[in-house]
LOMI-604902 format. One record per residue: x, y, z of N, C-alpha, C in turn; residue number from 1; residue in three letters; chain. Coordinates in steps of 0.02 Angstrom, whole numbers, always signed. Layout:
<rs>
+--------+--------+--------+--------+--------+--------+--------+--------+--------+-----+-----+---+
|   n.c1 |   n.c2 |   n.c3 |  ca.c1 |  ca.c2 |  ca.c3 |   c.c1 |   c.c2 |   c.c3 |   k |   r | c |
+--------+--------+--------+--------+--------+--------+--------+--------+--------+-----+-----+---+
|      X |      Y |      Z |      X |      Y |      Z |      X |      Y |      Z | NUM | ALA | A |
...
+--------+--------+--------+--------+--------+--------+--------+--------+--------+-----+-----+---+
</rs>
This chain:
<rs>
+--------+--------+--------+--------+--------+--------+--------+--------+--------+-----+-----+---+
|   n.c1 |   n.c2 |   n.c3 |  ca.c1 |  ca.c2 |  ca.c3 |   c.c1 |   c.c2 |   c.c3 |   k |   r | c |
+--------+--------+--------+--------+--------+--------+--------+--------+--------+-----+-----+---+
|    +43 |    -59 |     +0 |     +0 |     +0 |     +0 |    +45 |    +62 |     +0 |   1 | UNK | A |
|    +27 |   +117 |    -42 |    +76 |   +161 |    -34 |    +48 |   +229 |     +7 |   2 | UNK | A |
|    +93 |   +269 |    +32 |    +82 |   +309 |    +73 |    +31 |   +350 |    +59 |   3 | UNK | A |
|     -3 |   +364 |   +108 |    -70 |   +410 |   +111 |    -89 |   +459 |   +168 |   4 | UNK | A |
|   -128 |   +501 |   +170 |   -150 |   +544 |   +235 |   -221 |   +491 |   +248 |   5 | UNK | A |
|   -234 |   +463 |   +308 |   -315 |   +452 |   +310 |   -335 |   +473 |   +383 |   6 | UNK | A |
|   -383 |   +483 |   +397 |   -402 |   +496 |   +452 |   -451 |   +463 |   +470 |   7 | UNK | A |
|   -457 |   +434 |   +551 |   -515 |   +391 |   +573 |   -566 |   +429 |   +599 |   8 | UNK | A |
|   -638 |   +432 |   +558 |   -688 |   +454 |   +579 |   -723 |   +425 |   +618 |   9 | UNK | A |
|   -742 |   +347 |   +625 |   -762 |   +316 |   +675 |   -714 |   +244 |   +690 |  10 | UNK | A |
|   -730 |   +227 |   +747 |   -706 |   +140 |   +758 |   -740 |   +130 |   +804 |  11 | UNK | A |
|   -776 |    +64 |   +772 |   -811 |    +35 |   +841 |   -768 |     +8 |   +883 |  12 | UNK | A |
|   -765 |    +17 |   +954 |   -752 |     +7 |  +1021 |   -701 |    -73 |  +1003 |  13 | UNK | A |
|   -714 |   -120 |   +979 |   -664 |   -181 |   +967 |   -609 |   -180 |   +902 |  14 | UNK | A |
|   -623 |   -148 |   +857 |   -608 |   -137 |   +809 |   -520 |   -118 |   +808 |  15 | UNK | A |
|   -477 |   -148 |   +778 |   -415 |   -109 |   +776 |   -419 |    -85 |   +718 |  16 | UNK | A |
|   -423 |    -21 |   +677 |   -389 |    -16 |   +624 |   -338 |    +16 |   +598 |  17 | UNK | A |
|   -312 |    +33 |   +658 |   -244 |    +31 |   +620 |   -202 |    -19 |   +599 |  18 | UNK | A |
|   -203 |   -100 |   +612 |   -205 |   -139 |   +565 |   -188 |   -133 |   +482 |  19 | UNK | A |
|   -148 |   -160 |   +462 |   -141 |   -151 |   +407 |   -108 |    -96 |   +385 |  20 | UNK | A |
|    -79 |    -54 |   +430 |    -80 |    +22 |   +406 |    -12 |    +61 |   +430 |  21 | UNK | A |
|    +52 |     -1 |   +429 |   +108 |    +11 |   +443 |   +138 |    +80 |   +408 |  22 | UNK | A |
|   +109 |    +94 |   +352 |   +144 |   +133 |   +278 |   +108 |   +214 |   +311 |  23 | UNK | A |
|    +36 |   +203 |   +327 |     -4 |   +277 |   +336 |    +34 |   +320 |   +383 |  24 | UNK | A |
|     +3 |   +378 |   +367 |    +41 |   +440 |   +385 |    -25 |   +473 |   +405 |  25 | UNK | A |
|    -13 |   +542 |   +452 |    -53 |   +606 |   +498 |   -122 |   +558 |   +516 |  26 | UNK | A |
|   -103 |   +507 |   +559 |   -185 |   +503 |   +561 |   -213 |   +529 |   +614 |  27 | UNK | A |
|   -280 |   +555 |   +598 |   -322 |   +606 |   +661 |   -386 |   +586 |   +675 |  28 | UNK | A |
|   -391 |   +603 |   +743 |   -459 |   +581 |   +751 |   -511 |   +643 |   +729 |  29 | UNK | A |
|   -559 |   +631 |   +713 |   -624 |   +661 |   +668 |   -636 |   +713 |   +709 |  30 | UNK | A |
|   -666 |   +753 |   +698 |   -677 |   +827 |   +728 |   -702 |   +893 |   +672 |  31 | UNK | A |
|   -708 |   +838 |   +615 |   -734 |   +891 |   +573 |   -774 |   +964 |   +573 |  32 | UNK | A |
|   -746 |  +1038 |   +555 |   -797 |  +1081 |   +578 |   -827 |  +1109 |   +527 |  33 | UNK | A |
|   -896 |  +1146 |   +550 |   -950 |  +1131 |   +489 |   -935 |  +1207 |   +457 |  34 | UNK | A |
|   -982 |  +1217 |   +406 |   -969 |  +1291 |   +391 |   -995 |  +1348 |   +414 |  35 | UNK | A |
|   -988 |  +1401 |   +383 |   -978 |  +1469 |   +397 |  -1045 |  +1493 |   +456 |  36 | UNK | A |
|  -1106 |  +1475 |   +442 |  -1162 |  +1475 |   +452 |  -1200 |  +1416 |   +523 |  37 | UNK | A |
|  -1151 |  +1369 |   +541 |  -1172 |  +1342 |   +593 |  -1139 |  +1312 |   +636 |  38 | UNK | A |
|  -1143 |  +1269 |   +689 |  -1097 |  +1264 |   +751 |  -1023 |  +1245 |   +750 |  39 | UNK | A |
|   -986 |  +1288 |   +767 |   -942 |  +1285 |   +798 |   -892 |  +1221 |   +775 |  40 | UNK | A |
|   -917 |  +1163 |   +806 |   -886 |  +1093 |   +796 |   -937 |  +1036 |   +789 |  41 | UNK | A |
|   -884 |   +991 |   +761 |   -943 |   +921 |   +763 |   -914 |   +899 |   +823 |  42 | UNK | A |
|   -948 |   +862 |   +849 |   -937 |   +813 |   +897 |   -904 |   +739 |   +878 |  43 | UNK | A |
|   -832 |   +722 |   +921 |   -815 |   +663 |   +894 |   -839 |   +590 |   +916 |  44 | UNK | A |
|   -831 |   +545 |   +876 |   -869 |   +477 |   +898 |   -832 |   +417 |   +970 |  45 | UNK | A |
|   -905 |   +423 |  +1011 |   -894 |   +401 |  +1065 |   -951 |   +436 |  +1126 |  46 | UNK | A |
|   -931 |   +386 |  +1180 |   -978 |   +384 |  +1230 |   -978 |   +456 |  +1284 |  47 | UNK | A |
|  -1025 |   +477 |  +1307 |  -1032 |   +549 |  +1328 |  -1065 |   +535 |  +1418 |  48 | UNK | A |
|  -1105 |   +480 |  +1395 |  -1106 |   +488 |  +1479 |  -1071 |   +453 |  +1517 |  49 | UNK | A |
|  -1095 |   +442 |  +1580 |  -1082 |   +449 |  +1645 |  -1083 |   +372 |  +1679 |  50 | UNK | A |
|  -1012 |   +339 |  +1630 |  -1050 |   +251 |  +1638 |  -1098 |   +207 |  +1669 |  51 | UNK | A |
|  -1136 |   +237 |  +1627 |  -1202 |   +197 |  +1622 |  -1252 |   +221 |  +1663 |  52 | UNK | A |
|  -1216 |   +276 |  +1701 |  -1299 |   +302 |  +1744 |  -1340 |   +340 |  +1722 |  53 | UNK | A |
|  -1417 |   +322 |  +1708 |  -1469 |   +363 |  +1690 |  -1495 |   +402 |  +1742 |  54 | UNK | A |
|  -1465 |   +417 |  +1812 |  -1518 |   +474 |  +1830 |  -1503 |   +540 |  +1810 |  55 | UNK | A |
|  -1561 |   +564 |  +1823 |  -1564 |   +630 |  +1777 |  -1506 |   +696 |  +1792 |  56 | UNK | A |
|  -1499 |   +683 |  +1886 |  -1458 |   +733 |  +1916 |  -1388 |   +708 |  +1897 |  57 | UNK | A |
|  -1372 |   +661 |  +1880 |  -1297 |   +676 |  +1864 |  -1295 |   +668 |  +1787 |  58 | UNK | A |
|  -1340 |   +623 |  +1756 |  -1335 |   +632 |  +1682 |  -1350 |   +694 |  +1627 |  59 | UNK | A |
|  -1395 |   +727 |  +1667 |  -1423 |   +798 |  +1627 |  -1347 |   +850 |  +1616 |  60 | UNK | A |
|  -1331 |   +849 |  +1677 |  -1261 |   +891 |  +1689 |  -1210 |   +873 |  +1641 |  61 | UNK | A |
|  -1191 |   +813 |  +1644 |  -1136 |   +785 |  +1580 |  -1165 |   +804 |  +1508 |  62 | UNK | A |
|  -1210 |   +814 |  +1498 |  -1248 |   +831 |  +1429 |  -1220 |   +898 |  +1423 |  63 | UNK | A |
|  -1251 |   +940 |  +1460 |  -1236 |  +1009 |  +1468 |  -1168 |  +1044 |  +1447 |  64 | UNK | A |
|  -1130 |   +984 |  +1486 |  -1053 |   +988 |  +1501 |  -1031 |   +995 |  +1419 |  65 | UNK | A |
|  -1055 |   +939 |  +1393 |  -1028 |   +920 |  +1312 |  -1077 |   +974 |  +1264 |  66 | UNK | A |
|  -1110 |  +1001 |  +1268 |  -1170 |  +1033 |  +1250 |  -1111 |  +1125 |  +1243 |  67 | UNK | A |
|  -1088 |  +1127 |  +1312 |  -1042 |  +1197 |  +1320 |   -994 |  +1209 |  +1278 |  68 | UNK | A |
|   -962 |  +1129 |  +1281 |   -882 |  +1128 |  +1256 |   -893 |  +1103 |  +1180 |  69 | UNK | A |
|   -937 |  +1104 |  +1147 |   -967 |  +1098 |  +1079 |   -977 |  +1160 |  +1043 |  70 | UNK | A |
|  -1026 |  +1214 |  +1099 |  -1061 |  +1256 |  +1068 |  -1012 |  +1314 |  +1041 |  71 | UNK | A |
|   -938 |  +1343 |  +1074 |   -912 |  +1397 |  +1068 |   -940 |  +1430 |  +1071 |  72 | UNK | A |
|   -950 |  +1482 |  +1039 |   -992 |  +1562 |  +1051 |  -1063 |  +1586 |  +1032 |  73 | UNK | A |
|  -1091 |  +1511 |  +1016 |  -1151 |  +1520 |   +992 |  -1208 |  +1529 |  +1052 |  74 | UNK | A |
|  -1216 |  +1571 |  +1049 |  -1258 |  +1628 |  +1111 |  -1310 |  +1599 |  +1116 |  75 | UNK | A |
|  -1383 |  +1564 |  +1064 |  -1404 |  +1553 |  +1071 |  -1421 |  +1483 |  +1099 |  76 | UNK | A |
|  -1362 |  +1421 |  +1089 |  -1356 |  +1377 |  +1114 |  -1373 |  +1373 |  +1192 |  77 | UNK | A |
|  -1295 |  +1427 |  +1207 |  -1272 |  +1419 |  +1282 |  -1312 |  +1471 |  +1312 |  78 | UNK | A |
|  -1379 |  +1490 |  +1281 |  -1442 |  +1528 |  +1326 |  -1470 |  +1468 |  +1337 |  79 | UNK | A |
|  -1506 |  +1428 |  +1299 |  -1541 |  +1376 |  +1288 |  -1497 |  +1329 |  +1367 |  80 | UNK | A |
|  -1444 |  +1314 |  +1365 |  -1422 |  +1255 |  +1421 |  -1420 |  +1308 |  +1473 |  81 | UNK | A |
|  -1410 |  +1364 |  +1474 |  -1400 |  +1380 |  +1550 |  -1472 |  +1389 |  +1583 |  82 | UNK | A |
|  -1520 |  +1405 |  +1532 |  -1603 |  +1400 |  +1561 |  -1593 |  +1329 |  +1582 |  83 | UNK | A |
|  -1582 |  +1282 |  +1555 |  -1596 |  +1211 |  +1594 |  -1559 |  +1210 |  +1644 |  84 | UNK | A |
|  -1505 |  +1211 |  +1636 |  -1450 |  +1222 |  +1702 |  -1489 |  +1261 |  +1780 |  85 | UNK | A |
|  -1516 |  +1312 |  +1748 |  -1547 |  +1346 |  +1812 |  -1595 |  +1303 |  +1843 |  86 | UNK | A |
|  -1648 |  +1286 |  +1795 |  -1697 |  +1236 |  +1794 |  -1680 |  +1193 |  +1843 |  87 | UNK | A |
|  -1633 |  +1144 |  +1838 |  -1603 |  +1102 |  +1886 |  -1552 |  +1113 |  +1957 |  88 | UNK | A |
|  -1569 |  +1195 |  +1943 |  -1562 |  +1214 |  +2032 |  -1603 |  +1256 |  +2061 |  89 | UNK | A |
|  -1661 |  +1273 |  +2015 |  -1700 |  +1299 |  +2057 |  -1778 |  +1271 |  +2062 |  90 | UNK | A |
|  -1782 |  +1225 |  +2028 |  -1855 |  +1199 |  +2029 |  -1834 |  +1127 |  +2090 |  91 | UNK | A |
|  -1882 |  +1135 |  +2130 |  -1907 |  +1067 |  +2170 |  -1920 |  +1012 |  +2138 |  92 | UNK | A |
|  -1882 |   +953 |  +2146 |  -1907 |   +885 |  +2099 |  -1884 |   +899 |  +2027 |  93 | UNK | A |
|  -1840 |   +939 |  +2001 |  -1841 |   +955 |  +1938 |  -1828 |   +891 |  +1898 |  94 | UNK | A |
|  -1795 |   +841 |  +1943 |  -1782 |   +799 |  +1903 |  -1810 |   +735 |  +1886 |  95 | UNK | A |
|  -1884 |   +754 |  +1933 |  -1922 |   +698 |  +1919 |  -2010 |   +749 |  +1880 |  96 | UNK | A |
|  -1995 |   +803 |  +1837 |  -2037 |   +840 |  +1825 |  -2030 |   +841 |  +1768 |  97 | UNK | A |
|  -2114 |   +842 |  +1738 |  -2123 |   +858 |  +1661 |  -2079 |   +918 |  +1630 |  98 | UNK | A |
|  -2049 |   +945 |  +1646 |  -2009 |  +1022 |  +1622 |  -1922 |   +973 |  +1613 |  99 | UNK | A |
|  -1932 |   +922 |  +1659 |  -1844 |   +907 |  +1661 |  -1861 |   +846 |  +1573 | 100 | UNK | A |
|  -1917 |   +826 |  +1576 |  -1942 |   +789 |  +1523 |  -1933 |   +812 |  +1422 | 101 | UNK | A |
|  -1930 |   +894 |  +1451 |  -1950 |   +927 |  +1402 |  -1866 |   +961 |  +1389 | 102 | UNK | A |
|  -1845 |   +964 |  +1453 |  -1772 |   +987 |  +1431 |  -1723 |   +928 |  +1403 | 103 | UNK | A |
|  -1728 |   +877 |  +1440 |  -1694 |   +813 |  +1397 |  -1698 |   +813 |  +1338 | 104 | UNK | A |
|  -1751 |   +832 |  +1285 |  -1772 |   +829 |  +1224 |  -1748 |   +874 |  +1186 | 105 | UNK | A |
|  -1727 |   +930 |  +1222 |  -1701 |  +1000 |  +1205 |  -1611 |   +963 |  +1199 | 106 | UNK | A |
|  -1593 |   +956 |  +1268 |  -1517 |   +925 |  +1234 |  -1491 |   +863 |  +1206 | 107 | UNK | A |
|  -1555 |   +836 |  +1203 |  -1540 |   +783 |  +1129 |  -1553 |   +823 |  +1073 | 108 | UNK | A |
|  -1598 |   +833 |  +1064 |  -1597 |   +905 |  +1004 |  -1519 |   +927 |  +1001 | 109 | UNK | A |
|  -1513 |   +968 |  +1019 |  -1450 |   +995 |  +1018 |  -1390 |   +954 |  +1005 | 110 | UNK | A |
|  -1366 |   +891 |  +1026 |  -1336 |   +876 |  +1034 |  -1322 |   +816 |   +963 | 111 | UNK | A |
|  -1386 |   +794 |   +950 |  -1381 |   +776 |   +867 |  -1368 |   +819 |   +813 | 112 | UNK | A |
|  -1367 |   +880 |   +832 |  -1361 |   +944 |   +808 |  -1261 |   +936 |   +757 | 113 | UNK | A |
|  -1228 |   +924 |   +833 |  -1169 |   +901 |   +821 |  -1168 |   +847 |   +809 | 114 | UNK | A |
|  -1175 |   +780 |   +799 |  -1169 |   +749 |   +781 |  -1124 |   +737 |   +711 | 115 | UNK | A |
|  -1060 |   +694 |   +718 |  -1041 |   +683 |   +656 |  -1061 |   +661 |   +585 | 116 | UNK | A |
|  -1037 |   +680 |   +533 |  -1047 |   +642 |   +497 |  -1068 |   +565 |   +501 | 117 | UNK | A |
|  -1128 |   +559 |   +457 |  -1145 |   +469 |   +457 |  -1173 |   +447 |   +548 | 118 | UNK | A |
|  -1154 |   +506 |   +563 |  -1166 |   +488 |   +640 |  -1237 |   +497 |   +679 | 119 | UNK | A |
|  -1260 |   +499 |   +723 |  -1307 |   +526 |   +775 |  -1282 |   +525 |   +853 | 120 | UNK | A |
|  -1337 |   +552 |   +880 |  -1311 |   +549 |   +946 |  -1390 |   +517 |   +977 | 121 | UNK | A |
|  -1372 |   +482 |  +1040 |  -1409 |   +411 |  +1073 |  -1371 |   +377 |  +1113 | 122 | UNK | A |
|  -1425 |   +342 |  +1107 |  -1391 |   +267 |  +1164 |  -1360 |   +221 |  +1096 | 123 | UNK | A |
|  -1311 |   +189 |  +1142 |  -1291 |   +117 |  +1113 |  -1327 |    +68 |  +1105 | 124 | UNK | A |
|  -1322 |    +47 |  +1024 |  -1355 |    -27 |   +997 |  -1345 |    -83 |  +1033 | 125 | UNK | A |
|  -1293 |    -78 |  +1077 |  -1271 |   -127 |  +1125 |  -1272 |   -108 |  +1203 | 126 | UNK | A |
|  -1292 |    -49 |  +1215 |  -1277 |    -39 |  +1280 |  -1333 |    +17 |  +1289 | 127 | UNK | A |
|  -1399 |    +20 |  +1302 |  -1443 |    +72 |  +1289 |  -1425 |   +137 |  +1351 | 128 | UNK | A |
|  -1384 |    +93 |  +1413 |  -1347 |   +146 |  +1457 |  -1296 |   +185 |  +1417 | 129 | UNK | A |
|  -1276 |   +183 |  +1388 |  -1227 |   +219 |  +1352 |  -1248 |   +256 |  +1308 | 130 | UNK | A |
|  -1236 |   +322 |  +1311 |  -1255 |   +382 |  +1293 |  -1197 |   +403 |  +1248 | 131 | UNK | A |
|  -1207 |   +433 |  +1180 |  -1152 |   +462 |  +1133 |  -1160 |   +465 |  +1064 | 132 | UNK | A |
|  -1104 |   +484 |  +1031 |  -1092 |   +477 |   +962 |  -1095 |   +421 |   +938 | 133 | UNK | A |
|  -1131 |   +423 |   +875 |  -1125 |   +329 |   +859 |  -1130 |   +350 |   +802 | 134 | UNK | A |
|  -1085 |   +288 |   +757 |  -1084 |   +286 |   +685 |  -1174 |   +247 |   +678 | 135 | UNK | A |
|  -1196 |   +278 |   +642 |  -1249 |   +274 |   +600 |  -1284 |   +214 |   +541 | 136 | UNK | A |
|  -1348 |   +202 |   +541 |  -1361 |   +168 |   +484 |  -1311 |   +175 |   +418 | 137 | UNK | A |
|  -1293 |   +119 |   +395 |  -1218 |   +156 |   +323 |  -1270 |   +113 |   +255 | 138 | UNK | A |
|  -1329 |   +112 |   +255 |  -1351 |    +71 |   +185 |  -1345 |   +117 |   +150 | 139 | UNK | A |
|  -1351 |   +184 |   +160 |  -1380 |   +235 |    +95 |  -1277 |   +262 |    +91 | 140 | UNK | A |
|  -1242 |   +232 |   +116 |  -1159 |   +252 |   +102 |  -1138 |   +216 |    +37 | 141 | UNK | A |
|  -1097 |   +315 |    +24 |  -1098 |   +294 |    -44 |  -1017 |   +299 |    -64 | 142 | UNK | A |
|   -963 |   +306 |    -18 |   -917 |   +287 |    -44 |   -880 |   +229 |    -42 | 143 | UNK | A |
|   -836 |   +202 |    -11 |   -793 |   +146 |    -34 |   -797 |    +86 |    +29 | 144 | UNK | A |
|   -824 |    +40 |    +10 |   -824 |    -11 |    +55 |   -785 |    -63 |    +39 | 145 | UNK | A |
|   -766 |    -78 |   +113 |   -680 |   -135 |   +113 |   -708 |   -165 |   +163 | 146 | UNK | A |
|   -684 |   -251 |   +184 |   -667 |   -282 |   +220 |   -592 |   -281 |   +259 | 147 | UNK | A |
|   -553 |   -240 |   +230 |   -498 |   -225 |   +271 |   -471 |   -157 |   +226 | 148 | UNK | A |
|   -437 |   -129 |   +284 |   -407 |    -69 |   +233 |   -352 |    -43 |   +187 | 149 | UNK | A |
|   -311 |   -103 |   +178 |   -268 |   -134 |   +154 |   -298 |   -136 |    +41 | 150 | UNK | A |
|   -364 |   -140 |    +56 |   -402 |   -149 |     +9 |   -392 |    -87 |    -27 | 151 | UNK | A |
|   -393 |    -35 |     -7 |   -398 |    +26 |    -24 |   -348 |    +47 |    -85 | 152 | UNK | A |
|   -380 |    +64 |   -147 |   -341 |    +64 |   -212 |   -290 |   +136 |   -188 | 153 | UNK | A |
|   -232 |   +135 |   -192 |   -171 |   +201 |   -170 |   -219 |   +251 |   -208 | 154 | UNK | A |
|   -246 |   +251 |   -263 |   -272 |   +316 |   -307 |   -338 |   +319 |   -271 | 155 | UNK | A |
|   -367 |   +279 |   -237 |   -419 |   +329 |   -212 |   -421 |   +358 |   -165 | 156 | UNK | A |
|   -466 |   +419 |   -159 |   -457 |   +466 |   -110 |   -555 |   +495 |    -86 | 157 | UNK | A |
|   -569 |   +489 |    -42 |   -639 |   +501 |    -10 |   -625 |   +434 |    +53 | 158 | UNK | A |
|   -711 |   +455 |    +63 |   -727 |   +399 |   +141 |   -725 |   +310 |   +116 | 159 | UNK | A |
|   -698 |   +299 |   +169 |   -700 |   +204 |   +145 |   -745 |   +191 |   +227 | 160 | UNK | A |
|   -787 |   +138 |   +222 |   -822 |    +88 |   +256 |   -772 |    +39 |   +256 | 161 | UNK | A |
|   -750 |    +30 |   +328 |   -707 |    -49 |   +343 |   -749 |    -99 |   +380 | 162 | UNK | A |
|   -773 |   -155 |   +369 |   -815 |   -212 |   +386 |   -790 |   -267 |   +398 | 163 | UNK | A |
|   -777 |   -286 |   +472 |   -735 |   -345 |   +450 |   -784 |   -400 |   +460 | 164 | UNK | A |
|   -748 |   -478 |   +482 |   -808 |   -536 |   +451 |   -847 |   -548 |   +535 | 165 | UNK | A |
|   -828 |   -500 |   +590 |   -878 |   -491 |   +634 |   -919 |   -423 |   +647 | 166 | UNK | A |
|   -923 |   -410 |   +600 |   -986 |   -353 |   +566 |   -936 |   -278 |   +587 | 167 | UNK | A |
|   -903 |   -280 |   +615 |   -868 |   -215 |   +669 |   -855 |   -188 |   +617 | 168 | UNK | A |
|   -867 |   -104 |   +619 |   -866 |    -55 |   +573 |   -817 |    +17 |   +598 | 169 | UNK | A |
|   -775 |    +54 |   +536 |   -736 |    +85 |   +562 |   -756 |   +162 |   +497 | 170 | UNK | A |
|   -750 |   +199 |   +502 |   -751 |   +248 |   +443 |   -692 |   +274 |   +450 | 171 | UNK | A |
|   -674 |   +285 |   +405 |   -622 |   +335 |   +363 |   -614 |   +369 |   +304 | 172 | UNK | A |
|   -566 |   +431 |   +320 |   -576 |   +473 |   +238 |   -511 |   +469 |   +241 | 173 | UNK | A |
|   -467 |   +448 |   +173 |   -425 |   +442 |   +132 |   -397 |   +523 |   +104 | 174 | UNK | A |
|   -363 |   +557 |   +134 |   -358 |   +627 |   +119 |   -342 |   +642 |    +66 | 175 | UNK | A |
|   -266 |   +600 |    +30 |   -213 |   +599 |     +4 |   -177 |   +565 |    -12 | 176 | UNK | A |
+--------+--------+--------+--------+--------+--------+--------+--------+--------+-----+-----+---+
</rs>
């Protein structure tokens, strides 16, 4: 394989891929940022909460947390979380109340907002406690699919799908 720039946009959690990939060069993890007109950053792929705990008082907060350090200067965002933020210190029971119901929905909103490429943000297909970035349905993917990345013709250059023969999926874009 001859030398290339690629960068790993996703890897599922078992997955090695750097495998195969003695020759590659600059590789980065994904962080793509969007354009001129909307947030700040994408969010990179991986788990966001609070291993595995769903209550609301410590999980709402970690949202928030990633919700801040996402938004940069976008005013209207970080109005939007600090109303909830207040929410959850000044309402009684907030966190067992239709309003804490309605804000959860607000920073999932938001937070698929960032979401990567091919990506969403949710629970795990495997772990519904696990809260995060996840690589995405890939049927409607339309660039280059490999069983290993080794596969990868030196002249091409865009996103490759890596699949190996226990379904585990990795994305990457081929810079160069």
């Amino acid at each position: 394989m001859k030398k290339g720039t690629y960068r790993v946009a996703q890897s599922e959690e078992d997955v090695n891929p750097m495998e195969d990939l003695d020759e590659a060069i600059n590789l980065q993890p994904a962080g793509l940022k969007r354009g001129v007109n909307m947030m700040n950053k994408r969010a990179q792929f991986g788990s966001v909460s609070l291993g595995g705990t769903l209550r609301r008082d410590s999980f709402m907060p970690c949202l928030i947390s990633k919700i801040i350090s996402l938004a940069g200067d976008d005013v209207a965002i970080l109005r939007q979380v600090e109303e909830i933020e207040e929410n959850g210190f000044s309402l009684q029971n907030y966190y067992r109340s239709e309003e804490s119901d309605k804000d959860l929905e607000i920073l999932f909103k938001i937070l698929n907002d960032f979401a990567p490429r091919h990506g969403y943000f949710g629970a795990h297909e495997s772990d519904e406690s696990d809260y995060g970035f996840w690589l995405g349905d890939m049927d409607d993917f339309v660039g280059l699919r490999v069983g290993d990345i080794s596969q990868v013709p030196p002249e091409f250059i865009g996103e490759v799908l890596v699949t190996d023969e226990y379904g585990r999926r990795a994305l990457w874009a081929k810079l160069a």
